[in-house]
KETOR-691020 format. One record per residue: x, y, z of N, C-alpha, C in turn; residue in three letters. Coordinates in steps of 0.02 Angstrom, whole numbers, padded with zeros to 5 digits, always signed. Atoms other than C-alpha are relative to their C-alpha. Layout:
XYZXYZXYZala;...
This chain:
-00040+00061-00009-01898+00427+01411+00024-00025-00068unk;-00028+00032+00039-01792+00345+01287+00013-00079+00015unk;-00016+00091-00015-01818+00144+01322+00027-00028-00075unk;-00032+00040+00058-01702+00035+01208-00044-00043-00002unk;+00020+00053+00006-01765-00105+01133+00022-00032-00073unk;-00028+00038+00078-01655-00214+01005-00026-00076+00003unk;+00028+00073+00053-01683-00392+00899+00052-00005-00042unk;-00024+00025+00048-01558-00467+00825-00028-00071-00047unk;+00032+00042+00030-01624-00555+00666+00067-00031-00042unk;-00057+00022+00026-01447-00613+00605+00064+00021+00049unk;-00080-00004-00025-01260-00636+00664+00027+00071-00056unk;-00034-00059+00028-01237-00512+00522-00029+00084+00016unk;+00042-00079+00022-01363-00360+00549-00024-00006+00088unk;+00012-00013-00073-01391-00315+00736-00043+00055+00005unk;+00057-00070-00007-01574-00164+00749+00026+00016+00062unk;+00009-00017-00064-01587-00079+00867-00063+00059-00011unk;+00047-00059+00021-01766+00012+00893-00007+00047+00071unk;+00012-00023-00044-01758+00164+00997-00070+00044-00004unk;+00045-00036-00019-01925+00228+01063-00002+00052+00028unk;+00013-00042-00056-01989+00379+01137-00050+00046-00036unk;+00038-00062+00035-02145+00498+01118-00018+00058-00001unk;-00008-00089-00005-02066+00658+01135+00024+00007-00070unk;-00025-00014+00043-02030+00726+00986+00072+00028+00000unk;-00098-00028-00015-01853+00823+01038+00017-00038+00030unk;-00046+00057-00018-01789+00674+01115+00005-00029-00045unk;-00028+00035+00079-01801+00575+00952+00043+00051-00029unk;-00055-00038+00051-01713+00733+00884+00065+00008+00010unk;-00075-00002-00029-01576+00743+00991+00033-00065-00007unk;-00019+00085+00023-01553+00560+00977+00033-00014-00056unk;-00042+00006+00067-01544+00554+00803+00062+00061-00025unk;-00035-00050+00006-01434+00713+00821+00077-00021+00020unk;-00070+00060-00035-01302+00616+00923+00003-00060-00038unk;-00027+00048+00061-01315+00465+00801+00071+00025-00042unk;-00032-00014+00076-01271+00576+00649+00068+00009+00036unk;-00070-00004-00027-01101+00610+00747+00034-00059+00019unk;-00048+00052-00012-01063+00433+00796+00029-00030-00079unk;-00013+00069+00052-00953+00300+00682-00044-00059+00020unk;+00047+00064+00013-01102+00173+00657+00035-00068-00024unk;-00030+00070+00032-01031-00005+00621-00052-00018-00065unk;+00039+00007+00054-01104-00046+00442-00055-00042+00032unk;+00073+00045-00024-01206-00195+00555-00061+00033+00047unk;+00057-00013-00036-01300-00094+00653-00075+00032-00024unk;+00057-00028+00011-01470-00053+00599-00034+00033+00062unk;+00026-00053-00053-01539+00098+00691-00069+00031-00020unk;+00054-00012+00023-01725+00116+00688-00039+00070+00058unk;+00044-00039-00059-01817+00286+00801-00065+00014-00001unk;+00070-00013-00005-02000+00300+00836-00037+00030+00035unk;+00052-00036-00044-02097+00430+00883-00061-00049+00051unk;+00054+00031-00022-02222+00340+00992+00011-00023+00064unk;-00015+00041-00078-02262+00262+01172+00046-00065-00021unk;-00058+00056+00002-02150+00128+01208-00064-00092+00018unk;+00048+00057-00005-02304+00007+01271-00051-00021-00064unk;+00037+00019+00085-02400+00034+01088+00037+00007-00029unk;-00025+00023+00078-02278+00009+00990+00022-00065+00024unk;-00034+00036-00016-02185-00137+01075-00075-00058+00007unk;+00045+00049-00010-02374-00218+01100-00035-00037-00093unk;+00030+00007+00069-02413-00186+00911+00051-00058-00014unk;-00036+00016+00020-02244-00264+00874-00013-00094-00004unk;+00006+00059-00028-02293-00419+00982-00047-00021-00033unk;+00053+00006+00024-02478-00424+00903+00022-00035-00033unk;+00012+00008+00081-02413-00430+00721+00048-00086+00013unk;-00037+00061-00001-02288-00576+00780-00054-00047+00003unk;+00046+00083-00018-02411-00694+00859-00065+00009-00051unk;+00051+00021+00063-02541-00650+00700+00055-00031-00050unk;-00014+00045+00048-02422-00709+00583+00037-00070+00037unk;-00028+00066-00022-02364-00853+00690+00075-00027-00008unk;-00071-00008-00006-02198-00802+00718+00037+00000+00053unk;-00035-00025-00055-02069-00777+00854+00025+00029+00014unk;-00040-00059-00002-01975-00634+00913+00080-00030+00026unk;-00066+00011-00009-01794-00651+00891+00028+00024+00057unk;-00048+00001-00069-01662-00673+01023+00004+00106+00010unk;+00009-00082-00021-01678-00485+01114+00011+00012+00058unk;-00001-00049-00079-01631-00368+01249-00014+00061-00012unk;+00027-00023-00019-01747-00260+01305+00018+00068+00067unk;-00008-00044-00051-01702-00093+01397-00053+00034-00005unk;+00063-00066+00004-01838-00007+01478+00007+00056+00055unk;+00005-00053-00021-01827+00162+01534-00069+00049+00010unk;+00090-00031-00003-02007+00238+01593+00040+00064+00026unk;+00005-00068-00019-02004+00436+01642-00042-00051+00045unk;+00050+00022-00060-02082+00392+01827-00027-00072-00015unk;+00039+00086-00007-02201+00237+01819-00058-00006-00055unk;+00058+00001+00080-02308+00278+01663+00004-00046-00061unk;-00027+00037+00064-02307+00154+01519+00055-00059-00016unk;-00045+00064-00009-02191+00009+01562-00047-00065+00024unk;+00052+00053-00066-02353-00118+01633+00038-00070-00016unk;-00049+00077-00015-02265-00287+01692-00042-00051-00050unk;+00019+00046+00050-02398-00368+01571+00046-00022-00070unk;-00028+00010+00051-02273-00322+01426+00058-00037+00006unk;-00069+00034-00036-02130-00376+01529+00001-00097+00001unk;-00008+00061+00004-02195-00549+01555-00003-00011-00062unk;-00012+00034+00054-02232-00552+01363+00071-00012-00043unk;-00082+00014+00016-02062-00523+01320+00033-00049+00026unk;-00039+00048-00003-01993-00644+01436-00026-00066+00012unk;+00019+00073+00034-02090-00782+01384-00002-00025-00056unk;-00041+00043+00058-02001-00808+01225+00067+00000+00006unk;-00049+00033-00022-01862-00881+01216+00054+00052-00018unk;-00042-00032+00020-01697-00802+01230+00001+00070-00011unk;+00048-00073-00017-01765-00632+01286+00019+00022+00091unk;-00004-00007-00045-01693-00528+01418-00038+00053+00010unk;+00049-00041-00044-01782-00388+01533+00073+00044+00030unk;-00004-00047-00051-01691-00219+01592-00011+00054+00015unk;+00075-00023-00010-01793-00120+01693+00014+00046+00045unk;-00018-00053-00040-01763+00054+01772-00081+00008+00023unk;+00040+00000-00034-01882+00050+01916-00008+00045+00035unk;+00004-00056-00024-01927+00212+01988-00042+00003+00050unk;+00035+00016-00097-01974+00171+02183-00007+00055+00036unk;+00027-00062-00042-01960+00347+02240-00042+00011-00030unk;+00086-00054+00028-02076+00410+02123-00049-00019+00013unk;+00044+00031-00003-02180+00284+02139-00025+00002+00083unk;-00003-00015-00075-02181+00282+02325-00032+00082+00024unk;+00019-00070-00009-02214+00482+02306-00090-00012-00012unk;+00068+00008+00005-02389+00447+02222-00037-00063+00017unk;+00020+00069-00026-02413+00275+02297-00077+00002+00032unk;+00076-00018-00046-02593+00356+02391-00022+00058-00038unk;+00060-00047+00044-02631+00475+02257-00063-00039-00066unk;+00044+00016+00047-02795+00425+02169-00009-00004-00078unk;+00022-00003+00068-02779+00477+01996+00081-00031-00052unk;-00046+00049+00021-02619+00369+01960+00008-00069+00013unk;+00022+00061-00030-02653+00222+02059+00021-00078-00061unk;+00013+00022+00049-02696+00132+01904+00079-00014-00027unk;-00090+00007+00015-02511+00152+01829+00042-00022+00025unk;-00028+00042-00054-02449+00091+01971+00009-00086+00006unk;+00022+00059+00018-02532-00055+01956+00008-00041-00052unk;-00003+00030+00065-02510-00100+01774+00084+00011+00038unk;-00071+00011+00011-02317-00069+01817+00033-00051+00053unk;-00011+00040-00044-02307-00184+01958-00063-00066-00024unk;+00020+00082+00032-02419-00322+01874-00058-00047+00041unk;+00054+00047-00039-02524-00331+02015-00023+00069+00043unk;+00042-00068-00057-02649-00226+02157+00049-00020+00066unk;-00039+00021-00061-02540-00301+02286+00052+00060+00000unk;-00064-00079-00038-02422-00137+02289-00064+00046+00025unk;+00035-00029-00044-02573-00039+02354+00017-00020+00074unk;+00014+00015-00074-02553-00131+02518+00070+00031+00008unk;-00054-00030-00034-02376-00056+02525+00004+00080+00023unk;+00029-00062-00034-02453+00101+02579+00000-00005+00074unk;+00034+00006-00084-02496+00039+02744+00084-00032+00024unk;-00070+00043-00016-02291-00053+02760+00045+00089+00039unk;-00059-00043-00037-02155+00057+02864+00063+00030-00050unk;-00062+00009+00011-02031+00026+02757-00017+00010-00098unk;+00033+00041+00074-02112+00065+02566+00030-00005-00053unk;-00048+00026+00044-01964+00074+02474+00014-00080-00020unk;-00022+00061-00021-01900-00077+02534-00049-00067-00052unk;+00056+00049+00010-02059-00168+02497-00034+00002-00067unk;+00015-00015+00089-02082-00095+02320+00044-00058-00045unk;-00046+00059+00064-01904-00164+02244-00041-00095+00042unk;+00023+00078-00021-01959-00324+02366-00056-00023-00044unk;+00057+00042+00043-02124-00355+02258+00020+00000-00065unk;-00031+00003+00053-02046-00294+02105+00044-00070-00029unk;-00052+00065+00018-01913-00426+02113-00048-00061+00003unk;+00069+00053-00014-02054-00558+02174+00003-00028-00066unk;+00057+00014+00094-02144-00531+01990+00048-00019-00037unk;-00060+00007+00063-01994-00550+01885+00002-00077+00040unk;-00043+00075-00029-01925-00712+01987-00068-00070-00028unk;+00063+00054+00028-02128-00794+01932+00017-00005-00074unk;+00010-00002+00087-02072-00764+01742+00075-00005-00013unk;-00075+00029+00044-01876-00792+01731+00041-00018+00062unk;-00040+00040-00029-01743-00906+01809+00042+00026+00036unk;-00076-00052-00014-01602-00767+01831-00035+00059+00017unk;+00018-00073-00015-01661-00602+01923+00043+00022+00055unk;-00039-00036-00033-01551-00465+01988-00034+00043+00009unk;+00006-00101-00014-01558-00281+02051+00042+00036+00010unk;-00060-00056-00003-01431-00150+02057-00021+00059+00024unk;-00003-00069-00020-01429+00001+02165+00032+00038-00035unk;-00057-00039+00036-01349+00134+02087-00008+00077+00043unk;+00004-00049-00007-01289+00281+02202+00041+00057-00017unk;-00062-00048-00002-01192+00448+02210+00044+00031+00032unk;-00059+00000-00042-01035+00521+02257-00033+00015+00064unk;+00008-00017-00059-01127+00577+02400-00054-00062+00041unk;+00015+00061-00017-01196+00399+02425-00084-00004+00008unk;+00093+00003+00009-01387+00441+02391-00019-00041-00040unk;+00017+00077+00063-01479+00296+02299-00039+00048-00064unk;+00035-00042+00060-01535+00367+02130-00050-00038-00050unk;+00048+00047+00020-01623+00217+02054+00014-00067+00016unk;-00008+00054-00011-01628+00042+02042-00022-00050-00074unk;+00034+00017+00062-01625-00071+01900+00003-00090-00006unk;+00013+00071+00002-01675-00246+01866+00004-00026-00062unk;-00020+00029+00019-01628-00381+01781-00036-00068-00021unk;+00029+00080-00035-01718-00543+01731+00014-00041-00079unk;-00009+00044+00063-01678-00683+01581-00014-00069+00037unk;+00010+00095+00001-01710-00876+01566+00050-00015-00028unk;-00046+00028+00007-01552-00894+01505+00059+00021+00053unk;-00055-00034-00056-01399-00917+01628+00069+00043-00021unk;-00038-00041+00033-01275-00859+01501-00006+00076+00011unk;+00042-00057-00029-01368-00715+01489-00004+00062+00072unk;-00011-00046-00065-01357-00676+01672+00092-00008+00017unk;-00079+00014-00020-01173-00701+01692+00007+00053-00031unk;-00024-00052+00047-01134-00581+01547-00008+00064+00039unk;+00028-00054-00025-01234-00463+01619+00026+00034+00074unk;-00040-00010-00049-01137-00482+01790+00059+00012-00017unk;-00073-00034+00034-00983-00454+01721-00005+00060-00036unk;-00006-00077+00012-01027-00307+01632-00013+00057+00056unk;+00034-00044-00035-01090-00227+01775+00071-00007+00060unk;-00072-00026-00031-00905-00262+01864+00048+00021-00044unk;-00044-00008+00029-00814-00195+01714-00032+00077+00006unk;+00042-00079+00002-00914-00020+01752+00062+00038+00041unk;-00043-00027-00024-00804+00125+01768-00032+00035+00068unk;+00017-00043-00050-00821+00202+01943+00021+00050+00026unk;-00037-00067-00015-00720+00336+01956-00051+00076-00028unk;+00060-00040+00003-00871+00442+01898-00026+00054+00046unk;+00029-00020-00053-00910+00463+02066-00065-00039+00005unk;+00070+00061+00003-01067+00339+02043+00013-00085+00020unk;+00006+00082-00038-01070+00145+02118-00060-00012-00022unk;+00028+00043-00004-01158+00012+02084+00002-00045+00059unk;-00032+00041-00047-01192-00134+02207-00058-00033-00011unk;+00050+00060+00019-01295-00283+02189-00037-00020+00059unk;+00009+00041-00070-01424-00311+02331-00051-00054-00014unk;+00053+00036+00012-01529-00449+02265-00015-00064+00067unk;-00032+00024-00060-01467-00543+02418+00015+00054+00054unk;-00055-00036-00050-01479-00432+02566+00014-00018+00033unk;-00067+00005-00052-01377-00524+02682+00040+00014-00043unk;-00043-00024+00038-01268-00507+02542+00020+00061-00050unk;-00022-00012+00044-01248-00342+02470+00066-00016-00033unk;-00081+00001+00059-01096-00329+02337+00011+00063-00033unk;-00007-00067+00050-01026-00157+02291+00067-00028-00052unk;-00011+00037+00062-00949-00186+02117+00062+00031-00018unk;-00062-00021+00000-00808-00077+02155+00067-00045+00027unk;-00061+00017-00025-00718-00164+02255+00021-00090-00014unk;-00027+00079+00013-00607-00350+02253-00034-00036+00063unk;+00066+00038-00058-00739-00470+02307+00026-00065+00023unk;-00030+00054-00045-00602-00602+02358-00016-00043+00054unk;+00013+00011-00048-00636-00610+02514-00070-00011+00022unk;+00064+00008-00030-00813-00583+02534-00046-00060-00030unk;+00010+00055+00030-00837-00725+02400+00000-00064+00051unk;-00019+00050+00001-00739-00825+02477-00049-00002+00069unk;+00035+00007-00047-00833-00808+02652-00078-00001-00004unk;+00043+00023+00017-00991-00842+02575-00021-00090-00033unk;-00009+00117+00012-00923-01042+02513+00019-00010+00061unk;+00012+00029-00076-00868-01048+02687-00068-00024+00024unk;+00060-00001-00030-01043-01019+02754-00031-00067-00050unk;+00033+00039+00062-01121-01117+02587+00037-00093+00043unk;-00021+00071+00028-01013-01284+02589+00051-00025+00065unk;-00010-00001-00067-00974-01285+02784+00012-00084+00030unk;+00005+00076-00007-00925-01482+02816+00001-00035-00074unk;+00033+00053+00081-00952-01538+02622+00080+00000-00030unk;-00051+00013+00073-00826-01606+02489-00034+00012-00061unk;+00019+00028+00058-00875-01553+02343+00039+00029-00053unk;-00064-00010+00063-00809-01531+02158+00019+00098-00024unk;-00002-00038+00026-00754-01360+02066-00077+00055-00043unk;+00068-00031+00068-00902-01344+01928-00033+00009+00033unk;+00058-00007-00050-01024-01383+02077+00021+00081+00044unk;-00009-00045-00026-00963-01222+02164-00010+00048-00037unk;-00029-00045+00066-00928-01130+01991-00076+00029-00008unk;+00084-00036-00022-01131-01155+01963-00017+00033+00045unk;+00052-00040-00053-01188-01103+02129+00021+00077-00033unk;+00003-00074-00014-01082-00930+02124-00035+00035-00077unk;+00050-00010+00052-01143-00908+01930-00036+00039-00010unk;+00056-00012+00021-01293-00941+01949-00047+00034+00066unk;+00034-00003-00075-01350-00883+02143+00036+00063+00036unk;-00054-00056-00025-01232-00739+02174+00002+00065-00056unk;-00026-00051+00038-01166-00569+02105+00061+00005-00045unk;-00059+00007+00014-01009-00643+02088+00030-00033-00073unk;-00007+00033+00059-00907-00721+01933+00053-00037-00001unk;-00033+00052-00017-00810-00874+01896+00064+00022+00001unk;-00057-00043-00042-00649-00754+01906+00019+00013+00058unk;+00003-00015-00072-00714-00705+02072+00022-00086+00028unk;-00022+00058-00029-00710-00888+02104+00068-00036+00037unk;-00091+00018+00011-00531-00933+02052+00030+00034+00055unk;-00049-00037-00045-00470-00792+02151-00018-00016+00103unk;+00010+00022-00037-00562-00850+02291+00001-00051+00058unk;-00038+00074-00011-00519-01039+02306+00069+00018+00009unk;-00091-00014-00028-00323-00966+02302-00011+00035+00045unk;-00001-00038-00056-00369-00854+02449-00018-00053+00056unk;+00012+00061-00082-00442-01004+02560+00070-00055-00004unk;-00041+00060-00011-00311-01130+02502+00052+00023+00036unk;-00063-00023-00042-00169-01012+02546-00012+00046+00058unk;-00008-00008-00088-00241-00983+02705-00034-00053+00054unk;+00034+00058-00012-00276-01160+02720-00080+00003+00036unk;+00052+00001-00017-00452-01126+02746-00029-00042-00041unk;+00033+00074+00030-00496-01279+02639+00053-00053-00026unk;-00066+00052+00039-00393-01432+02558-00049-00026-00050unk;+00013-00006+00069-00386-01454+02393+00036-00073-00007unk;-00035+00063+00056-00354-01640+02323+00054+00001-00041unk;-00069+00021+00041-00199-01680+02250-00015-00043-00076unk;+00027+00047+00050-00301-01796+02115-00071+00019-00017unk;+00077-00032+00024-00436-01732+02004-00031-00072+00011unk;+00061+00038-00022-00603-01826+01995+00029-00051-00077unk;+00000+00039+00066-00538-01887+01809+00062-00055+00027unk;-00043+00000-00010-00379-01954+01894+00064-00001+00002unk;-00063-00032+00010-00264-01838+01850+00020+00048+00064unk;-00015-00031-00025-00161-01751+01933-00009+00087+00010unk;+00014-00056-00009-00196-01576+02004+00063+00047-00004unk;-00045-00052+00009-00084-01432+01944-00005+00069+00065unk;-00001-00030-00039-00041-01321+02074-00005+00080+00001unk;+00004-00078+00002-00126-01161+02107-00057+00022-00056unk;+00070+00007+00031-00260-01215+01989-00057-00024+00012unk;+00073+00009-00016-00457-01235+01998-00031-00022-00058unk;+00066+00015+00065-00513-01330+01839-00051-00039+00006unk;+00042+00048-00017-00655-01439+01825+00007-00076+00024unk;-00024+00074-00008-00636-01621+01916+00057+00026+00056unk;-00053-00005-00068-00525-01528+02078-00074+00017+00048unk;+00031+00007-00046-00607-01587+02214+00019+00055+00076unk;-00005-00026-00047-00623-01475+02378-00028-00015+00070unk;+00023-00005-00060-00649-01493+02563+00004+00039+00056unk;+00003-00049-00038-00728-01376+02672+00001-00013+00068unk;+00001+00006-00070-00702-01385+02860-00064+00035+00027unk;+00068-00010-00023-00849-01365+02989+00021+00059+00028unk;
């Protein structure tokens, strides 16, 4: 496995430390470096070693000298379920300004889920003994990402998941998402609809399953029939809508915009003529202070 894990300690100098304790994967790594154009800011650090002792040492030496770990995002990539335990996960995202993403490997795990002499790994990677009982469940995929997501949602504000399958529509992993900042999770939604798909690979967001969201397609419509359902009888303002989809959805305040012009011009809501400041409303716009009303 190759799990990222950068720290930026300045606006000018951006690390980045990649782990892994294969030895020919660090080589190939740094083999593909020497061929990229490096931006002079990037500091590129590789380390032979597990990804849980070095990233615990890292943490150690912080909280002995009574320090904090700079603003960071955290990619973790485990081979299977070995060496990622959710203990490190919550230490990371209980400093501040610290995100979590987390390739979760539910088949595999699911494969040795009742073998004895892994058990243990299991356990440290799910953060708790409570995935043993998903042995005895119908459904143990299901019920894996379901606890998975659980643990993250006890330790950060913003948690996603992303399917990711292939052209032939088989699920190939699943990866999660979790920060305390909402910035943070927005960004992160938007990058994940600027993903090329012509690959033959999809994404789709089921953190919400009444709602999946495949990330291919124009979520206009399905947006917009989700503020239907949401704000069913209510008046309320722009920003108040803008948060929900944000911060409670897959979607983004683009998706929004395009959304509000799909209900107005099919009068599926009315839009105020007079913002909340009381100005006048420009037509065909959604800024903050345009009031909306949803029909029952």
């Amino acid at each position: 496995m190759i799990p990222l894990f950068c720290y930026r300690v300045s606006f000018a100098a951006l690390p980045f430390l990649f782990i892994d304790e294969k030895h020919d994967r660090i080589a190939h790594l740094r083999n593909e470096l020497s061929t990229r154009d490096i931006p002079l800011n990037y500091h590129i650090y590789t380390e032979i070693n597990s990804f849980d002792g070095t990233l615990t040492g890292l943490l150690d030496d912080l909280d002995r000298k009574g320090a904090r770990l700079a603003p960071t995002f955290a990619f973790i990539d485990p081979f299977g379920f070995k060496g990622a335990p959710f203990s490190l996960v919550q230490r990371l995202l209980r400093n501040p300004s610290t995100e979590v993403f987390i390739n979760v490997m539910t088949d595999s795990v699911n494969r040795f889920l009742v073998h004895s002499g892994v058990q243990q790994h299991i356990v440290d990677l799910f953060g708790t003994r409570e995935v043993m009982q998903v042995a005895r469940s119908s459904n143990r995929i299901d019920h894996l990402r379901l606890l998975y997501l659980q643990q993250l949602q006890r330790e950060a504000c913003f948690v996603r998941y992303f399917e990711m399958c292939n052209e032939c529509d088989r699920k190939i992993y699943y990866l999660f998402f979790a920060s305390n900042h909402r910035v943070g999770h927005i960004k992160m939604k938007e990058a994940f609809w600027r993903v090329d798909n012509q690959g033959g690979y999809r994404f789709s967001d089921r953190t919400n399953p009444q709602q999946p969201v495949l990330f291919a397609l124009d979520p206009a419509h399905d947006l917009a029939s989700v503020l239907q359902d949401k704000y069913a009888g209510q008046t309320e303002s722009v920003e108040v809508i803008s948060h929900f989809v944000e911060d409670e959805t897959a979607f983004t305040a683009a998706h929004t915009r395009k959304a509000l012009a799909w209900l107005e011009q099919e009068r599926q809501i009315t839009v105020n003529a007079i913002k909340s400041d009381g100005k006048k409303r420009r037509k065909n716009t959604f800024p903050d202070g345009v009031i909306l009303c949803f029909p029952e």
